[in-house]
VMD Tcl script that draws the C-alpha trace (Angstrom):
set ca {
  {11.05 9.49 -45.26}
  {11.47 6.80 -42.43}
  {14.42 6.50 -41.11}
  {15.01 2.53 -40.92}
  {17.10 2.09 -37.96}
  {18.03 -1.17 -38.17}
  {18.94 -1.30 -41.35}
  {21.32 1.88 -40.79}
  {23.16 0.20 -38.04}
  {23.76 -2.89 -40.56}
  {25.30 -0.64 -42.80}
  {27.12 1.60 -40.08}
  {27.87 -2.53 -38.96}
  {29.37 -3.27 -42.38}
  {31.45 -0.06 -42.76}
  {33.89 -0.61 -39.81}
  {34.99 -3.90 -41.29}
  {34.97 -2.74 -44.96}
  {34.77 0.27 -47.35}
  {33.06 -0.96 -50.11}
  {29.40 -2.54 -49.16}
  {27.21 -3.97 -51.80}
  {23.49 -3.31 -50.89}
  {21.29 -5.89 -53.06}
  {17.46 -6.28 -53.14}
  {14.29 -6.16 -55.32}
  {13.38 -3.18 -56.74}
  {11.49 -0.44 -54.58}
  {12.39 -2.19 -51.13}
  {13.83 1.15 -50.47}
  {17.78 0.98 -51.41}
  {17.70 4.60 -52.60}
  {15.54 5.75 -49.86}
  {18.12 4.00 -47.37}
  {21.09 5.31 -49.25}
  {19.72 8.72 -49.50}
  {18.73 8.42 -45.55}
  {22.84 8.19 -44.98}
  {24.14 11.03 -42.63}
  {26.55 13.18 -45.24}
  {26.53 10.89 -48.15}
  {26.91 12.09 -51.66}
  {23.79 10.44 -53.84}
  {24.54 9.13 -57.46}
  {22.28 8.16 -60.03}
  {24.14 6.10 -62.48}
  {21.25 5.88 -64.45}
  {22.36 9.18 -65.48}
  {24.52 9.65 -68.16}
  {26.38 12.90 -67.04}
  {26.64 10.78 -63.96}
  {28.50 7.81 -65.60}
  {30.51 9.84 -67.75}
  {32.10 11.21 -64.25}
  {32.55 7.99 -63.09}
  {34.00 5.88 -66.41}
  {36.09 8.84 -67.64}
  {38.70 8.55 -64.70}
  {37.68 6.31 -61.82}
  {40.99 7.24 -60.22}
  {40.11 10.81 -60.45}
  {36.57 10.79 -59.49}
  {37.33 8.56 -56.44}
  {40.06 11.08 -55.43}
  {37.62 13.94 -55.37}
  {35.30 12.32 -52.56}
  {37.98 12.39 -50.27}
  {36.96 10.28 -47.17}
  {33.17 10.80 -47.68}
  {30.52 8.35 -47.98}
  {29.18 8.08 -51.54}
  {26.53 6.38 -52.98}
  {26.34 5.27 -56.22}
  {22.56 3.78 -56.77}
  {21.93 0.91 -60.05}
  {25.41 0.76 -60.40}
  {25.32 -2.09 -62.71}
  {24.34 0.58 -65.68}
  {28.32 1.39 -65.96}
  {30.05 -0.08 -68.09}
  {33.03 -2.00 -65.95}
  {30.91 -2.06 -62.40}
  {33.09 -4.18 -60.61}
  {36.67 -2.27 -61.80}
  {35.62 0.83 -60.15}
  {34.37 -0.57 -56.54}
  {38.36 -2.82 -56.99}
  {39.95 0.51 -57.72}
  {38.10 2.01 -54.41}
  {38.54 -0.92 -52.10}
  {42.78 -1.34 -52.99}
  {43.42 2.00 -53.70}
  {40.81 4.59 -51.73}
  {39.43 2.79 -48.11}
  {38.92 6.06 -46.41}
  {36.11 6.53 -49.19}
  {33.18 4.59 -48.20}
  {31.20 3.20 -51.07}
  {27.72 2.18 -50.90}
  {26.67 0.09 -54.33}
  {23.06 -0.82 -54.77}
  {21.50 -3.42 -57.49}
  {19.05 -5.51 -57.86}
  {20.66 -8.95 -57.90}
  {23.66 -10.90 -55.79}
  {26.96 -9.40 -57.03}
  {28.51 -11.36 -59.71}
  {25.38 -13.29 -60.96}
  {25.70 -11.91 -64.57}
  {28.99 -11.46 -66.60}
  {28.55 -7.55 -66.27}
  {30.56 -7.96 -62.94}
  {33.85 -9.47 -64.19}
  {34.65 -9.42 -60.23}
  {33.39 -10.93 -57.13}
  {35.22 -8.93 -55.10}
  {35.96 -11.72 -52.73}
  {37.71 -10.26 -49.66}
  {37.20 -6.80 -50.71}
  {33.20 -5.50 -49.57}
  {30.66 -6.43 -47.29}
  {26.95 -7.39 -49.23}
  {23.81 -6.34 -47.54}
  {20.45 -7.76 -49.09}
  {17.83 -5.44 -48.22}
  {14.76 -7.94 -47.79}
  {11.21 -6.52 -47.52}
  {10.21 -4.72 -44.72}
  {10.68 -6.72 -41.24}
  {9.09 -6.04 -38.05}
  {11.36 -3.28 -36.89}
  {10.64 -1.07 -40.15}
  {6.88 -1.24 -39.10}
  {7.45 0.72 -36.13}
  {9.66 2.72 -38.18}
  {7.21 3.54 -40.91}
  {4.59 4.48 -37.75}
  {2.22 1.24 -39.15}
  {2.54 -1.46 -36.93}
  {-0.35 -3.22 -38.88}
  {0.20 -6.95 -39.36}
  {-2.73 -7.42 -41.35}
  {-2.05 -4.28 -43.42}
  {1.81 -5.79 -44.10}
  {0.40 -9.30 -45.25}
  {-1.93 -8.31 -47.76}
  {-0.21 -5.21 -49.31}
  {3.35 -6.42 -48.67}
  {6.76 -4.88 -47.55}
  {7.80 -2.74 -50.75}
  {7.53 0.39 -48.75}
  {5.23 2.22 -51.23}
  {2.99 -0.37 -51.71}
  {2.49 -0.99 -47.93}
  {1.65 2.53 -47.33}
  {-0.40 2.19 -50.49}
  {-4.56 3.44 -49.00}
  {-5.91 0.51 -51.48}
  {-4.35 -2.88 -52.80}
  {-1.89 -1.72 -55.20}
  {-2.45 -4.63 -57.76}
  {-1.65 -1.76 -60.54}
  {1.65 -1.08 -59.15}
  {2.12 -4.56 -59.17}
  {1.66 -5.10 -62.59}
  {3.74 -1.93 -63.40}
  {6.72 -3.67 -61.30}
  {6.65 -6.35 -63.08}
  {7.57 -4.51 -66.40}
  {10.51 -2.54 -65.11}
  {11.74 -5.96 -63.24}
  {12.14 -7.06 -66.58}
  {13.23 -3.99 -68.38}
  {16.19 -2.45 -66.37}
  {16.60 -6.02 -63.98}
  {16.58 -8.74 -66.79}
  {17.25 -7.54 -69.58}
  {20.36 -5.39 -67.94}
  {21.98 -8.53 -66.35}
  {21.10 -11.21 -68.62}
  {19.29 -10.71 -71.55}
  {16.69 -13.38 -71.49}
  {14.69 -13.32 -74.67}
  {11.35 -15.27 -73.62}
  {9.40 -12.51 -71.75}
  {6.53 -13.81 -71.41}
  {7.76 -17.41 -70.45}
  {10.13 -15.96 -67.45}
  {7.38 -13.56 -66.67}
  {5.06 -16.76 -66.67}
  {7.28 -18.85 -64.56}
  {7.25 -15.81 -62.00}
  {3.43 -15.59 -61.82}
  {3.24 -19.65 -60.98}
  {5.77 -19.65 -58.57}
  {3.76 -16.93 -56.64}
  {0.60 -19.09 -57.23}
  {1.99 -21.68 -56.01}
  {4.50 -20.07 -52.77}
  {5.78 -22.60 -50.63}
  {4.88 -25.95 -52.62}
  {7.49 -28.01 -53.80}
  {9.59 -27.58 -57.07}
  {9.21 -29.43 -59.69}
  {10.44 -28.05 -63.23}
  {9.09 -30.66 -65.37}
  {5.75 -29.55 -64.18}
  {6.10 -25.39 -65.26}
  {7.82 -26.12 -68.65}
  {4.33 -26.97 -70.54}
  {3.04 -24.30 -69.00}
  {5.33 -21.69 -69.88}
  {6.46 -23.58 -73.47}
  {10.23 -23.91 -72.29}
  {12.14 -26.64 -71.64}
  {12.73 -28.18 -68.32}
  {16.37 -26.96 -68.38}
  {15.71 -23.40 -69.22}
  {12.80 -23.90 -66.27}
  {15.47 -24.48 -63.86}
  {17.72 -21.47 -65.40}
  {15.13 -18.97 -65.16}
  {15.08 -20.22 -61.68}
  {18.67 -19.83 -61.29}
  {17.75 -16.11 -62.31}
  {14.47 -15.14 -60.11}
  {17.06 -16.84 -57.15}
  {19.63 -14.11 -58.04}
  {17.43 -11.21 -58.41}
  {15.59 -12.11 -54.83}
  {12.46 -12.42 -56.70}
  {12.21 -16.15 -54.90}
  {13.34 -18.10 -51.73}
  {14.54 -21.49 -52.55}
  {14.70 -23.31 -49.68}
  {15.94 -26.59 -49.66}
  {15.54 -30.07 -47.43}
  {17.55 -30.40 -44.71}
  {18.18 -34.36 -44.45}
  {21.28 -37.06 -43.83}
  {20.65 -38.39 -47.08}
  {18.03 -41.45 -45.89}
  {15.82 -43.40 -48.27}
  {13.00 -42.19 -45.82}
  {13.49 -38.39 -46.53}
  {13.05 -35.92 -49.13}
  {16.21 -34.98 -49.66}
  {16.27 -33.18 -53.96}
  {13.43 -31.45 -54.54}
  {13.18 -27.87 -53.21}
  {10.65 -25.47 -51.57}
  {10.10 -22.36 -53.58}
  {8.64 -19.02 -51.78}
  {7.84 -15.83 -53.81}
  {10.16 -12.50 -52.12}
  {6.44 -10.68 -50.78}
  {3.19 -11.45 -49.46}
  {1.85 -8.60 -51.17}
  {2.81 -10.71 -54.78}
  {1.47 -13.70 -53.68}
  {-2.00 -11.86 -53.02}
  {-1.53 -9.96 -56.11}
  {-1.11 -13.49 -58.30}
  {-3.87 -15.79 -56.14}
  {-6.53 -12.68 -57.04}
  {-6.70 -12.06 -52.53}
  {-8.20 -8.54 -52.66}
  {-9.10 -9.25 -49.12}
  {-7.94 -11.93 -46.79}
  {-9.94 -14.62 -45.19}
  {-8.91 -16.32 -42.13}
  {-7.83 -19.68 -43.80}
  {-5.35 -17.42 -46.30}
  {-2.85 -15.80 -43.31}
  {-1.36 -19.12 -42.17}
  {0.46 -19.26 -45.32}
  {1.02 -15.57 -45.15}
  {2.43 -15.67 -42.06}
  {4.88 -18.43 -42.68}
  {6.39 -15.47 -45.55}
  {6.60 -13.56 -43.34}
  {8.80 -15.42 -40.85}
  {10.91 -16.22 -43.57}
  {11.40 -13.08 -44.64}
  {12.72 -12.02 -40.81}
  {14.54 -15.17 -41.05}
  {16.72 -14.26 -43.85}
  {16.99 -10.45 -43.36}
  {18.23 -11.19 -39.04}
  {20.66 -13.68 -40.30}
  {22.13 -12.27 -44.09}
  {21.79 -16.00 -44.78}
  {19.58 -18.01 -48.00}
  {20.31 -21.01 -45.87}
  {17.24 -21.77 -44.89}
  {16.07 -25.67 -44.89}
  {12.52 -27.27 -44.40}
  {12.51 -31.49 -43.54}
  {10.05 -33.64 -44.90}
  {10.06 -37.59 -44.85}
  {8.09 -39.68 -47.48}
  {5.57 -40.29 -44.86}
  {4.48 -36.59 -45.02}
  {5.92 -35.37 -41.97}
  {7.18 -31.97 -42.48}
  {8.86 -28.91 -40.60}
  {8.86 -25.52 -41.94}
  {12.03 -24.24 -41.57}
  {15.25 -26.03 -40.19}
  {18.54 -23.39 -39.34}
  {22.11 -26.11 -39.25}
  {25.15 -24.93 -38.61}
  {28.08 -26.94 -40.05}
  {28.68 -29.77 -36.76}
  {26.12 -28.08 -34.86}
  {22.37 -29.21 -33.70}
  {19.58 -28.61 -36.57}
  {17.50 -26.23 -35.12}
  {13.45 -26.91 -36.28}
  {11.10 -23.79 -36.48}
  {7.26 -23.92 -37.35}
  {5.40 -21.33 -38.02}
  {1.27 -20.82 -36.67}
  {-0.60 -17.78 -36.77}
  {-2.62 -19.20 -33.61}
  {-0.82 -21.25 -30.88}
  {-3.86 -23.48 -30.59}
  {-3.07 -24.52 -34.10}
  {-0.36 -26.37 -33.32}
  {0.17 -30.56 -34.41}
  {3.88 -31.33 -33.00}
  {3.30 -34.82 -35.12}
  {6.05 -33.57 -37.76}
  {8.20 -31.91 -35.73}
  {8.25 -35.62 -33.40}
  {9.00 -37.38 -36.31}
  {12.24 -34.64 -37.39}
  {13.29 -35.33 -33.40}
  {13.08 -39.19 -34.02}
  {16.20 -38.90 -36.55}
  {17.37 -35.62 -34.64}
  {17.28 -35.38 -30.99}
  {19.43 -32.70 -30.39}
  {18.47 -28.99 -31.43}
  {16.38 -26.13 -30.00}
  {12.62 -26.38 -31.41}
  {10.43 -23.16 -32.04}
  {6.81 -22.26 -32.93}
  {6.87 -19.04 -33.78}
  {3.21 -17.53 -34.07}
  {1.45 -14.56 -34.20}
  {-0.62 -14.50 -31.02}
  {2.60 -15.17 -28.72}
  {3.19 -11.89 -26.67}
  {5.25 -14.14 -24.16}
  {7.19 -17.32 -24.50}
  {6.52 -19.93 -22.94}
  {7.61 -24.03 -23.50}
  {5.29 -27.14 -23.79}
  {6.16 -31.00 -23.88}
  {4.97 -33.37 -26.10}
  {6.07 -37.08 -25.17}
  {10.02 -36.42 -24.60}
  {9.98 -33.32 -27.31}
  {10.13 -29.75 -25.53}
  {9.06 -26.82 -27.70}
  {9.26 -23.11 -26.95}
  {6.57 -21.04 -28.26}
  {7.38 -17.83 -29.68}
  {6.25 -14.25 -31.47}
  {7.98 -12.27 -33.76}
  {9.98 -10.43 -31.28}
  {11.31 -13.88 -29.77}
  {12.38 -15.24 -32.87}
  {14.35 -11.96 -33.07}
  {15.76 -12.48 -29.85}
  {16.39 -16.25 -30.17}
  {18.37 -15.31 -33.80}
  {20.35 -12.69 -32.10}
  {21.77 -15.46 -29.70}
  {22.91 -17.60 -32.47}
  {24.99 -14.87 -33.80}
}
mol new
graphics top color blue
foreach p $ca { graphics top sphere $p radius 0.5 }
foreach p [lrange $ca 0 end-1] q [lrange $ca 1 end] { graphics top cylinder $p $q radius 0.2 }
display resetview
């Protein structure tokens, strides 16, 4: 077991601001592994009937017996009242520290009658980021591309398109039909698969519903649905709202590299397929560093795009592209994004950047980045 340091200190982080923390994120990205990992904390199953029992009986009663310990109580979503026993802890018991995991955003099914605005911190628990390779001993870029960041199939010896598979049916068995009892398996299941085909294109529902013999409308719910249950990114345009931009139709990105492989048939990677890769893979450090699914990309009707755009209500836009070489690099879209908005910092974050350094192109400065300094530069937007 690898103890995944920066994910304990966002926890530890969470805890001295609120007792109650909701820790959310696809199924095997290592919530129980992280929860178990927990200095003194008292692991519960509540996939376990004796265990829910305990819980449902008397709330009140089973709250008063952990005292000011930190417990742990894993799928909580399989009681029957979720949300009424983190209220009761949060009003009634804050020297108990509760750690909830689940596999969606809190509140995105009617089993959770309550936010809990105001009351708990939420975590999302993306897959694994750079600092849990050093953790896990495998700093192996390659290795975290094509297998992914679900912890057991990274460490997997061979390309664990089985496991895959075999995720896919408890997604749907103790995810889906938990929280919202679709009935079209196949069709959701469907929509999944060409999303991952198709990572990082632009959204379109009237083009999947043929495909997957639903309706445009139920298209965009089952989006609503993969969205909640981190299964996809969807990022949308950044824009002012000009005739000349995109400014409707989102980006979708599947959660993992290791899926997309899995669903484009990649047992092995060429060169050509770890651009794309790569660009995940920012994302995904994107969105763990910041806790945020605001994450933008710009394009104009022209064709002129940038990856990812970070805006902060009043502030600058800040424009990042992504490159697995430096050399790679065509600053034509990220001119254009300038020409409409000067102001902002502008990164290229690639994978053969050890250290930073800045180039001009006509009156646009850009700062050239790896992994580590996109880390950095996020930390000093915090």
């Amino acid at each position: 077991m690898a103890d995944r340091t920066f994910w304990i200190g966002q926890i530890e982080e969470a805890f001295r601001s609120r007792s109650v923390l909701w820790l959310s994120g696809v199924r095997r990205a290592g919530k129980t592994m992280l929860a178990q990992s927990l200095p003194g904390a008292e692991y519960l199953d509540c996939e376990l009937p004796r265990v829910r029992r305990g819980i449902e009986d008397d709330p009140q009663a089973f709250l008063e017996s952990m005292g000011s310990r930190t417990v742990v109580l894993d799928e909580i979503h399989r009681l029957a009242n979720p949300s009424e026993v983190l209220k009761i802890a949060a009003d009634h018991f804050p020297k108990t520290r509760v750690l909830a995991t689940g596999s969606s955003t809190l509140g995105a099914s009617a089993k959770f009658r309550d936010t809990l605005a105001g009351r708990k911190r939420e975590l999302w628990l993306t897959p694994m980021i750079s600092a849990d390779l050093a953790d896990f001993g495998r700093v192996d870029l390659g290795r975290r591309l094509h297998h992914g960041g679900l912890p057991p199939m990274f460490l997997a010896e061979k390309f664990p398109e089985r496991d895959i598979a075999e995720w896919f049916d408890a997604y749907w068995a103790k995810d889906i039909q938990a929280l919202f009892r679709l009935e079209r398996r196949t069709a959701f299941l469907r929509l999944a698969e060409l999303l991952m085909v198709q990572s990082g294109g632009i959204f379109e529902a009237s083009k999947f519903a043929r495909p997957c013999e639903v309706s445009r409308s139920t298209v965009s719910n089952y989006l609503a649905v993969l969205e909640a249950t981190f299964l996809v990114h969807v990022v949308r345009p950044f824009s002012s709202q000009s005739a000349a931009e995109i400014v409707a139709a989102p980006k979708v990105y599947a959660f993992d590299t290791g899926f997309v492989c899995a669903m484009r048939g990649w047992d092995r990677l060429r060169p050509d397929d770890m651009g794309t890769l790569w660009e995940h893979y920012v994302l995904n450090e994107i969105v763990a560093r910041t806790q945020s699914r605001r994450v933008l990309y710009w394009r104009d009707k022209q064709g002129h795009e940038v990856d990812f755009v970070l805006a902060r209500r009043g502030g600058a836009p800040a424009a990042l592209e992504c490159k697995r070489s430096s050399k790679d690099f065509d600053a034509t879209g990220l001119r254009s994004f300038r020409g409409r908005y000067p102001d902002g910092d502008n990164l290229v974050v690639c994978s053969d950047v050890t250290r930073a350094f800045t180039r001009t192109f006509g009156d646009v400065s850009v700062r050239f980045v790896g992994l580590l300094g996109l880390v950095e530069w996020l930390a000093g937007r915090r």
